[in-house]
C-alpha atoms as an extended CHARMM CRD file, in Angstrom:
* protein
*
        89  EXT
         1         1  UNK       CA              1.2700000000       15.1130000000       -9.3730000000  PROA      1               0.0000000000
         2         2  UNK       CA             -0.8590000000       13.3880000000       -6.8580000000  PROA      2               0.0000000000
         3         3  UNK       CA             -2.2730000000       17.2110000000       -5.6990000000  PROA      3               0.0000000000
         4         4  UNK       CA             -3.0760000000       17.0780000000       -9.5340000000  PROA      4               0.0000000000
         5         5  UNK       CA             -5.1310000000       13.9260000000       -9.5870000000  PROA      5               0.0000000000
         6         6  UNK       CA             -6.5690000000       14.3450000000       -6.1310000000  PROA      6               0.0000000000
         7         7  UNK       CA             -8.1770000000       17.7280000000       -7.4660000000  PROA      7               0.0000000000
         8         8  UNK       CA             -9.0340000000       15.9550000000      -10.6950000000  PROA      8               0.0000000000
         9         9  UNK       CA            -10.8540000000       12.8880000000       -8.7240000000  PROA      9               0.0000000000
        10        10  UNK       CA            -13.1340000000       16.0130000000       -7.3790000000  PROA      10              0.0000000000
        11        11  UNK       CA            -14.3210000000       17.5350000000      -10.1210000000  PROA      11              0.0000000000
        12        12  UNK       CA            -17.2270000000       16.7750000000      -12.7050000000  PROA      12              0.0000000000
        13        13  UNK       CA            -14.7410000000       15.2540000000      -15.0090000000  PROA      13              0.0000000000
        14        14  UNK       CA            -17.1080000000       13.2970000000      -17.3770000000  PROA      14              0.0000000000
        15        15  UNK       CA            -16.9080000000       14.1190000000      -21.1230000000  PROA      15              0.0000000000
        16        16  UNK       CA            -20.1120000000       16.1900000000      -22.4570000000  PROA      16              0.0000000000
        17        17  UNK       CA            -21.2820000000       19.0390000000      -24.8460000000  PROA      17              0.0000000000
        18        18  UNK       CA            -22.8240000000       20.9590000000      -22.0950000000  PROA      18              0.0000000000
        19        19  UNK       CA            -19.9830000000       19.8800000000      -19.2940000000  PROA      19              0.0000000000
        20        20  UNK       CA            -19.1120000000       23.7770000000      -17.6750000000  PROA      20              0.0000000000
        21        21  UNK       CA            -14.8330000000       24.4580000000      -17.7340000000  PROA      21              0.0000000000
        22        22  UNK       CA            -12.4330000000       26.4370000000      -16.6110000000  PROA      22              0.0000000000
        23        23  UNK       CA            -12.3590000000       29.7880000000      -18.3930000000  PROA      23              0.0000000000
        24        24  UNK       CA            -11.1260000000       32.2940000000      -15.9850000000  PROA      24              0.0000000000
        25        25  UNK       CA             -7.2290000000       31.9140000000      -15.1170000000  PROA      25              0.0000000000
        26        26  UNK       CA             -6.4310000000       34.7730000000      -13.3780000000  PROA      26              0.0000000000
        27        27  UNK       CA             -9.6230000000       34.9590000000      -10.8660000000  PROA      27              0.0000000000
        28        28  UNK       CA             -8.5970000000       31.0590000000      -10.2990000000  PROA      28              0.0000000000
        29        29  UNK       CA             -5.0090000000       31.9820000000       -9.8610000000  PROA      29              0.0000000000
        30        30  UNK       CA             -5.4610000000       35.0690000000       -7.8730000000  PROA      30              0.0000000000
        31        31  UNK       CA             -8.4140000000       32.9670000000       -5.1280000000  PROA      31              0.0000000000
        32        32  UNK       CA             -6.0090000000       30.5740000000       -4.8530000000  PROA      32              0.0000000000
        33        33  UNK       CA             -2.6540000000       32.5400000000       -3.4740000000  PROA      33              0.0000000000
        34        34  UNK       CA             -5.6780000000       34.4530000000       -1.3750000000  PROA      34              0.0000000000
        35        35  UNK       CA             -6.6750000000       31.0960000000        0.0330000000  PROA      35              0.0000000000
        36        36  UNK       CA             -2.9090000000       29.5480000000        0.7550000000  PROA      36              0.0000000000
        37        37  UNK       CA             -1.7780000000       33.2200000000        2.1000000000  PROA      37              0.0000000000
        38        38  UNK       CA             -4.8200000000       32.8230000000        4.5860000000  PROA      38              0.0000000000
        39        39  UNK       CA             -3.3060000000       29.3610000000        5.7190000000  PROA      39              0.0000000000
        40        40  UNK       CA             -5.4250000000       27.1770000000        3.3050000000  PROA      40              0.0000000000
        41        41  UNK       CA             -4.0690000000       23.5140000000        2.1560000000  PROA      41              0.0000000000
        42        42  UNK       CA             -2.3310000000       23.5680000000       -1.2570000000  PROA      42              0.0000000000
        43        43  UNK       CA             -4.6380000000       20.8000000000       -2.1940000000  PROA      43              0.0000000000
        44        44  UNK       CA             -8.1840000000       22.7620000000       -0.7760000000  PROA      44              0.0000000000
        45        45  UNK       CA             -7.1160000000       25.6410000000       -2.1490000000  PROA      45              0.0000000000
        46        46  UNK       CA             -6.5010000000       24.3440000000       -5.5040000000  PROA      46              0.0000000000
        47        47  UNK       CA             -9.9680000000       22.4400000000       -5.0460000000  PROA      47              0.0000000000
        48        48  UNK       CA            -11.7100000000       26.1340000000       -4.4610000000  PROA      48              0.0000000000
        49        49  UNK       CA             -9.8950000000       27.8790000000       -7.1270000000  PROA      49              0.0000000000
        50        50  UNK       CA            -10.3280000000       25.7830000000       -9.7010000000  PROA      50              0.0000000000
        51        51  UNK       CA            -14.2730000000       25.7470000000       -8.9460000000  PROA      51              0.0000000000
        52        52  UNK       CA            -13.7870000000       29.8970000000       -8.7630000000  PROA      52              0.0000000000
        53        53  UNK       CA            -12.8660000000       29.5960000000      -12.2310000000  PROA      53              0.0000000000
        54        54  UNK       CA            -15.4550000000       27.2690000000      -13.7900000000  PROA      54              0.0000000000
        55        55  UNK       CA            -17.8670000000       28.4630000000      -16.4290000000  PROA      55              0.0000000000
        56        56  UNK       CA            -20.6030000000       26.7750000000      -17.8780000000  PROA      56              0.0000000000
        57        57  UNK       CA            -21.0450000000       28.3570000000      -21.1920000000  PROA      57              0.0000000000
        58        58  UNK       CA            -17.3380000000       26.8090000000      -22.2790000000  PROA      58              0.0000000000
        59        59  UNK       CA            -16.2190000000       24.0520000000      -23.4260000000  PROA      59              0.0000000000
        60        60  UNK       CA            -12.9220000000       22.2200000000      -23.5180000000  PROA      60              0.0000000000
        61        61  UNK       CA            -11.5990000000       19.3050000000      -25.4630000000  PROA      61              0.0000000000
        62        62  UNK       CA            -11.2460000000       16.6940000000      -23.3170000000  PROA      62              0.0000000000
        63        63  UNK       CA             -7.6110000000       14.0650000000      -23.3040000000  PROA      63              0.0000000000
        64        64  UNK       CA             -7.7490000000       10.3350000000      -22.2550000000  PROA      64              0.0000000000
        65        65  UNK       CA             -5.1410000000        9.8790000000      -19.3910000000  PROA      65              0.0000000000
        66        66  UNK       CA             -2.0640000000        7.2150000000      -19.1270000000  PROA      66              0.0000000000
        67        67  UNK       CA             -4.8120000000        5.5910000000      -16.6150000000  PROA      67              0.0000000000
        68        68  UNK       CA             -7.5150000000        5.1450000000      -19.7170000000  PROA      68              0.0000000000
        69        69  UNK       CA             -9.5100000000        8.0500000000      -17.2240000000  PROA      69              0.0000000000
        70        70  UNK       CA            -10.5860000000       11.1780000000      -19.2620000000  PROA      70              0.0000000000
        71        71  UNK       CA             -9.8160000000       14.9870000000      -18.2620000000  PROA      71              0.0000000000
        72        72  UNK       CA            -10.6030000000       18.3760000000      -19.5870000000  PROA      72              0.0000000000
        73        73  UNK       CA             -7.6860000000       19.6820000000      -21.1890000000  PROA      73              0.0000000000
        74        74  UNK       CA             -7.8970000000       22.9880000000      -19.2460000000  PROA      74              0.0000000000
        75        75  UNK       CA             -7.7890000000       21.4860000000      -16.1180000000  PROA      75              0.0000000000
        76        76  UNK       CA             -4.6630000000       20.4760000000      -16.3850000000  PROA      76              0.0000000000
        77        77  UNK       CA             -3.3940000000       23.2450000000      -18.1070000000  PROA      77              0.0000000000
        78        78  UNK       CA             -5.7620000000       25.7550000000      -15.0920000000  PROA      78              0.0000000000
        79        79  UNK       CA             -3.9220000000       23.4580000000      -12.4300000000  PROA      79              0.0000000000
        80        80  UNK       CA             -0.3630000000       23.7810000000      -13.5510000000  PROA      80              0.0000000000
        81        81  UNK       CA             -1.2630000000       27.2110000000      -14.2340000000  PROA      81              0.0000000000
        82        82  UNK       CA             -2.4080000000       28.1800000000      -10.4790000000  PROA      82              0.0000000000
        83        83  UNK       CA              0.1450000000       26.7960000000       -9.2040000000  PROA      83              0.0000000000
        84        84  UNK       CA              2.8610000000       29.5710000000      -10.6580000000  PROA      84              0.0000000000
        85        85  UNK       CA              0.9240000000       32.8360000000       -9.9870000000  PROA      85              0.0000000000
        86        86  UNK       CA              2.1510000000       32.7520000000       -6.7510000000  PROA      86              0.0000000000
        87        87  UNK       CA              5.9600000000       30.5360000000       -6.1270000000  PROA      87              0.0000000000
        88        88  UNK       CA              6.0230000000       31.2960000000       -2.7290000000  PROA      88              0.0000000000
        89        89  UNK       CA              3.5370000000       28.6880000000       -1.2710000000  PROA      89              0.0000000000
């Protein structure tokens, strides 16, 4: 969890119509087992995939956080997502 919000605290995170998200899974998924087999951190490499897979001609609905912080839904979904396209890392 604190990979989660350390990755989180990075990224443009601010609610907006024109805010870019994450739309592409599998390039995010598949840059980020190329990163950690190359040695990467867990937490860089979730930093650079999640950036691989931004796009910003979509849109996500956006959740308010325990914390009272807000977060694009597909972050969190992109994160948790990443993280099982390759167990072994």
């Amino acid at each position: 969890m604190k990979t989660l919000v350390a990755i989180l605290a990075l990224l443009p995170i601010t609610a907006s119509v024109a805010q870019a998200d994450i739309r592409y899974p599998n390039t995010a998924g598949s840059k980020y087992c190329e990163l950690r087999s190359a040695g990467v951190t867990k937490d860089d490499a979730l930093r650079v995939a999640v950036q691989e897979g931004w796009d910003s001609d979509y849109t996500s609905p956006t959740v308010t956080r325990d914390d009272g912080s807000t977060v694009d839904l597909d972050v969190l979904e992109m994160t948790d997502y990443i993280v099982t396209m390759c167990p072994q890392y």
